[in-house]
N, C-alpha and C positions, 0 to 999 in steps of 0.2 A: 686565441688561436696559437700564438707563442708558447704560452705552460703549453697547451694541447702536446704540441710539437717536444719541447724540453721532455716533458712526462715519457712522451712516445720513446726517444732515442735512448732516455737514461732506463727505460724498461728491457727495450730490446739489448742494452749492453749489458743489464745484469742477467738477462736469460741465457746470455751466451757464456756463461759461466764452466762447462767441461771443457771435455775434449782429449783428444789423443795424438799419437803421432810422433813424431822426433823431441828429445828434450826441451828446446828452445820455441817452439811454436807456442804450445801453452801457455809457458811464463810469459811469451810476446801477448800475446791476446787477452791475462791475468792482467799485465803492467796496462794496456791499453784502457781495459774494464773499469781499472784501480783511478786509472789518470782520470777518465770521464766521469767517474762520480767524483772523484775530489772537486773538477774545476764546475761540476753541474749546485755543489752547495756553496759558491763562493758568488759574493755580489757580482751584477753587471753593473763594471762601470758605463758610470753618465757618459756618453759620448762628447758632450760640451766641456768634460772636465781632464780630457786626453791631451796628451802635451800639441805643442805646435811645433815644437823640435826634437830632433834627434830618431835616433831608430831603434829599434830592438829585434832582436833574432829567438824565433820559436822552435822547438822541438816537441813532435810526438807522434800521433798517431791517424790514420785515416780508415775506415770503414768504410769497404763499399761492397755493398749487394746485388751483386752481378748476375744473371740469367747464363749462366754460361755450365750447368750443371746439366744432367740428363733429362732432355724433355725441355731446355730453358728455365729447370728451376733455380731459385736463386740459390747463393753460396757466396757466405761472407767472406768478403779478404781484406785482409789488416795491411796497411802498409806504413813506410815508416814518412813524416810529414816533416817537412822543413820549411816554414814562413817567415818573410819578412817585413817591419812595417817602417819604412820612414814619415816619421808622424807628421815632417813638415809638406808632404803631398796628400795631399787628399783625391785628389784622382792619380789614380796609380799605384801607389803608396803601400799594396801590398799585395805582395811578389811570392812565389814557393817555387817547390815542386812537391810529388808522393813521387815514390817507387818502392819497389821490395814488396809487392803485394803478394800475398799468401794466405791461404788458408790454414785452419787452425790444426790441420792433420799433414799439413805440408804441400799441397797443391800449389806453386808457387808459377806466376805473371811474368813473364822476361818488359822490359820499358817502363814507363814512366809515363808522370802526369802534369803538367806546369801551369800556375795562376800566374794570370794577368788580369789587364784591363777591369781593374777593380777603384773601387768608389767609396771611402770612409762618410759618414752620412753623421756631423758630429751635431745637429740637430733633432735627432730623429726621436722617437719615442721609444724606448725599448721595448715596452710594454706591447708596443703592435708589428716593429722591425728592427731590423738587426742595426748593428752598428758600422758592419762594410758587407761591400757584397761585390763581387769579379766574378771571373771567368776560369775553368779551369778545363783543359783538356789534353790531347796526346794521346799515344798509340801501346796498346799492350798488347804480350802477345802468349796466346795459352798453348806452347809447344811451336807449330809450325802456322797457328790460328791466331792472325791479324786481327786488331779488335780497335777503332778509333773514339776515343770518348770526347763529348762535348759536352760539358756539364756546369749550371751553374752555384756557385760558393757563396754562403752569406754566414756571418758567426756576429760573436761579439768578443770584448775585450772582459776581461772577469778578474777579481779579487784586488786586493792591494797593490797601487801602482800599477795597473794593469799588467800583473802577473803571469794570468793564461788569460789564452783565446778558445771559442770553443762553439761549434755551428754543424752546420747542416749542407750535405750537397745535394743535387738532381740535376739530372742529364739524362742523353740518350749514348748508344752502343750501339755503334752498326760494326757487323758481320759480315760472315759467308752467309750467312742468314737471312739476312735483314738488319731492320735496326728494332729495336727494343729498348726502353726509360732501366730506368735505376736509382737508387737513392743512396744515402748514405748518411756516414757522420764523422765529426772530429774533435781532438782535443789536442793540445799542447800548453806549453809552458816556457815561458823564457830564462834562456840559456843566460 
């Protein structure tokens, strides 16, 4: 079920490979593509083999697939992802936010997104779950269009010394509308 998933994300990043619009959107969503396949061929560190102390601070990118297009259809928006892990909590232990979401032709999200109440799982099996999983939510807003997201985060830790991290969201969006699910993805790297 996990490759399933890994296969799934790192397809739908390389499909999204044009685009147009203001100079910087593209190279944002290029670097984003770039960063997801580097940390998708790097080992998943063993969870059991993750320090017990200290912290480290991540940088890079979030994808999410939002209904907020004509008719509810989706439209991907890239934002930028800042993660924190103090390795000697395991419940709790890692913290962010996203913001600056925008689409790849410049449709850009005023707000933000914040993880908590997350769970390092330094047991687990990779091979069937991830290696932390939280909470991620907040409010964005498209123009003068409120939008509350409540979604949950699960990744793992990847490459050398746990270099990058890199997972998967899902949540709901509720509206003017209603509410409506979502999905998504991420990657970063330590700063």
């Amino acid at each position: 079920m996990r490759m399933w998933v890994g296969l799934c994300v790192v397809s739908l990043l390389t499909a999204c490979g044009g685009g147009g619009g203001s100079a910087d959107r593209p190279d944002r969503a290029l670097a984003a593509d770039r960063l997801a396949r580097q940390l998708a061929q790097d080992n998943i560190v063993d969870p059991g083999r993750l320090p017990n102390r200290g912290s480290a601070r991540f940088a890079g990118f979030m994808n999410a697939d939002l209904p907020l297009g004509a008719g509810g259809a989706r439209e991907r928006y890239i934002g930028d992802l800042a993660l924190d892990v103090d390795f000697a909590s395991d419940k709790g232990g890692v913290t962010g936010r996203a913001d600056k979401f925008a689409t790849r032709d410049g449709k850009a999200l005023d707000g933000g997104l914040r993880v908590r109440g997350s769970t390092l799982f330094r047991k687990t099996d990779t091979d069937d779950n991830y290696s932390f999983a939280g909470r991620m939510g907040g409010k964005l807003r498209d123009g003068a269009t409120p939008y509350t997201i409540a979604a949950d985060i699960s990744g793992d830790f990847r490459g050398r010394d746990a270099a990058g991290v890199n997972g998967v969201i899902f949540g709901d969006i509720n509206g003017p509308d209603g509410q409506d699910i979502f999905d998504g993805d991420f990657a970063a790297r330590r700063k």
